[in-house]
C-alpha positions as CSV (number, residue, x, y, z in Angstrom):
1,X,29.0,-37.9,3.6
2,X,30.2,-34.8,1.9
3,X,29.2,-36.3,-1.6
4,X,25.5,-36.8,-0.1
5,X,25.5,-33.3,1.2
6,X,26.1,-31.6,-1.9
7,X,23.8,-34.1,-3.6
8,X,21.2,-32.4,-1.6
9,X,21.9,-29.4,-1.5
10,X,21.6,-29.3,-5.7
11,X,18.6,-31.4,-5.6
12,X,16.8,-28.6,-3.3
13,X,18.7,-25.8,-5.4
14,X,17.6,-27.2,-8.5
15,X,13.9,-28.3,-7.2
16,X,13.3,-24.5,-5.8
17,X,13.9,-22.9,-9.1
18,X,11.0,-25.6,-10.5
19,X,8.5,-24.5,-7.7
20,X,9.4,-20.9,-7.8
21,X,9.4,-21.3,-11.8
22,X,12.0,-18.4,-12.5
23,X,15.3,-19.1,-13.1
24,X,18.2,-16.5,-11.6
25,X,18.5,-15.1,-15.0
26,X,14.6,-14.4,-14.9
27,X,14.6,-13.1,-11.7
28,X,17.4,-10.5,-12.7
29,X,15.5,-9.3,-16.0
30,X,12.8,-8.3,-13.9
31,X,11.8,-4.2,-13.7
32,X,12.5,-2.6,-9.9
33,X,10.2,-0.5,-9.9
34,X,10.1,2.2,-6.9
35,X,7.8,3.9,-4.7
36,X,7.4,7.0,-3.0
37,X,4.6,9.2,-1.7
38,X,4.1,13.3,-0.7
39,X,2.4,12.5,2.6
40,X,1.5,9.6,4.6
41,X,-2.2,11.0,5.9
42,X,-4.5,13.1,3.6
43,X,-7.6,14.6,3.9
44,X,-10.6,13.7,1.9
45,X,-10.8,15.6,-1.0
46,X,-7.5,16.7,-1.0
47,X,-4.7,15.5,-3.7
48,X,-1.8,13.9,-3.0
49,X,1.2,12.7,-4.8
50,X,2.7,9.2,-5.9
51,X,5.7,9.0,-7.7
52,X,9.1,7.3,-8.3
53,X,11.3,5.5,-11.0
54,X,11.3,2.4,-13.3
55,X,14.6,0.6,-14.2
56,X,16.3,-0.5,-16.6
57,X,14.8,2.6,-18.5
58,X,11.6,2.2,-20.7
59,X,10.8,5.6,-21.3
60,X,7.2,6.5,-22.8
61,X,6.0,3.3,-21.2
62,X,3.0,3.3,-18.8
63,X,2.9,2.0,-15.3
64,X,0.1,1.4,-13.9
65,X,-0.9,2.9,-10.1
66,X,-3.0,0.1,-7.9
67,X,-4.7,0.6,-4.8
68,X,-6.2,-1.8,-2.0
69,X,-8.5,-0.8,1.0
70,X,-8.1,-2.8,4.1
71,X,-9.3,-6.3,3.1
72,X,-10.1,-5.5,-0.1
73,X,-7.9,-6.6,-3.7
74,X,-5.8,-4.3,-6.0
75,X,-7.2,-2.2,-8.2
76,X,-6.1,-0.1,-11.0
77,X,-7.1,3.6,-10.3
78,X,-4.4,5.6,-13.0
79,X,-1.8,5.4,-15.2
80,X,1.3,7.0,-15.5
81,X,3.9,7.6,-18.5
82,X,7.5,7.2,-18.0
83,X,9.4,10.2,-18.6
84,X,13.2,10.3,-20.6
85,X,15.0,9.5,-17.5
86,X,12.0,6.6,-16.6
87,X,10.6,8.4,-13.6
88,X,7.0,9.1,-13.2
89,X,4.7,11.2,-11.3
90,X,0.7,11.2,-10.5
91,X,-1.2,13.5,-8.8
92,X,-4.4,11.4,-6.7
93,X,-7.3,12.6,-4.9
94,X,-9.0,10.1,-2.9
95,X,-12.2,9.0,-2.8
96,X,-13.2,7.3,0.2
97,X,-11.9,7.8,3.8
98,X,-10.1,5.0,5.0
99,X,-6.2,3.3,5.9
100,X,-5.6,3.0,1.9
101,X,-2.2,1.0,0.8
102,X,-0.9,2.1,-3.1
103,X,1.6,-0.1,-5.4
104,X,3.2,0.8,-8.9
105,X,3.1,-2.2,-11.5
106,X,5.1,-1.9,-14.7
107,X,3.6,-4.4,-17.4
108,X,6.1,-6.9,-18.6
109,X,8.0,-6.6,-22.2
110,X,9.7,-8.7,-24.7
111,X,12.5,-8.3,-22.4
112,X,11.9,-8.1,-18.7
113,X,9.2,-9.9,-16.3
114,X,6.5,-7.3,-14.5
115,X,7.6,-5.2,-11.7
116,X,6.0,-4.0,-8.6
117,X,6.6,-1.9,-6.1
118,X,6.1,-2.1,-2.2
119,X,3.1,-0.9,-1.0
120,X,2.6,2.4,0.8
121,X,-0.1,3.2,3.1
122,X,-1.7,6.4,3.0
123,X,-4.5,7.2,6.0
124,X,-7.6,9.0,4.2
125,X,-9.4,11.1,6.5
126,X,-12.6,12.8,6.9
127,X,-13.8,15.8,9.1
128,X,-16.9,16.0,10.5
129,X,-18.2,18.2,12.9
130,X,-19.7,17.2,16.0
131,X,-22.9,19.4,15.8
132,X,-23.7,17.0,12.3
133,X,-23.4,13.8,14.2
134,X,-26.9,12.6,14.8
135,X,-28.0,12.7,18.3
136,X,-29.1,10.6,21.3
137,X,-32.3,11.2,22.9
C-alpha cells in the first residue's frame, strides 16, 4: 500500500508541473514585483501615486503600470524606470470616475519569467453639485 501511495503521489506531483508548465526552478526565477499606493480614494482630476520595488534588481528596466475598470481588461496606462536600488515611482491622474483596480508587470528577461503585482483598488470620484443635476418636473 505504501509503494502505491507514493506511486501516486509522484504521478500527481509530476503531472501538476506538466499542466501548470513551470517547473519549481521556473517558478523561483520569476520577478516579485510589489505594489503600493498614496491613497485608496481620489478625486477626479486629482494625481495620485503608485509605486514599489522589483526584485532580483534590474535597474534601468521599465515596468509597465496596468489598470482595469470594473468588468473591463488590463490596460497599459504608463511606464515606469527602475531606479539603482530597482524601486520605482509614477505619479497618475485619473481619467474617469469609477472603483479602478492598478497592477505593476515587469516584462520577462533572458533570465527570469514576467512578474506581476497584486492589484490595488483605487475609488475615483467625482463631485457634482446638486443645483447641476437636471431636474424633475
Amino acid at each position: 500500500m505504501r509503494t502505491f501511495l507514493t506511486a501516486l503521489t509522484s504521478s500527481a506531483l509530476a503531472s501538476a508541473v506538466l499542466v501548470g508548465g513551470m517547473s519549481s526552478a521556473d517558478a523561483s526565477s520569476r520577478y516579485s514585483v510589489t505594489i503600493a499606493v498614496s491613497t485608496d480614494n481620489v478625486k477626479l482630476g486629482h494625481a495620485f501615486t503608485i509605486s514599489g520595488s522589483v526584485s532580483p534588481g534590474a535597474s534601468g528596466k521599465t515596468v509597465d503600470i496596468q489598470r482595469k475598470y470594473a468588468g473591463g481588461s488590463w490596460k497599459t496606462i504608463a511606464h515606469g524606470t527602475l531606479s539603482s536600488h530597482s524601486k520605482y515611482a509614477r505619479s497618475i491622474k485619473p481619467s474617469k470616475a469609477a472603483f479602478t483596480s492598478y497592477r505593476v508587470v515587469k516584462a520577462h528577461s533572458s533570465s527570469h519569467s514576467t512578474g506581476t503585482s497584486h492589484s490595488r483598488l483605487v475609488t475615483v470620484s467625482r463631485w457634482r453639485y446638486l443645483t447641476d443635476l437636471p431636474q424633475k418636473s
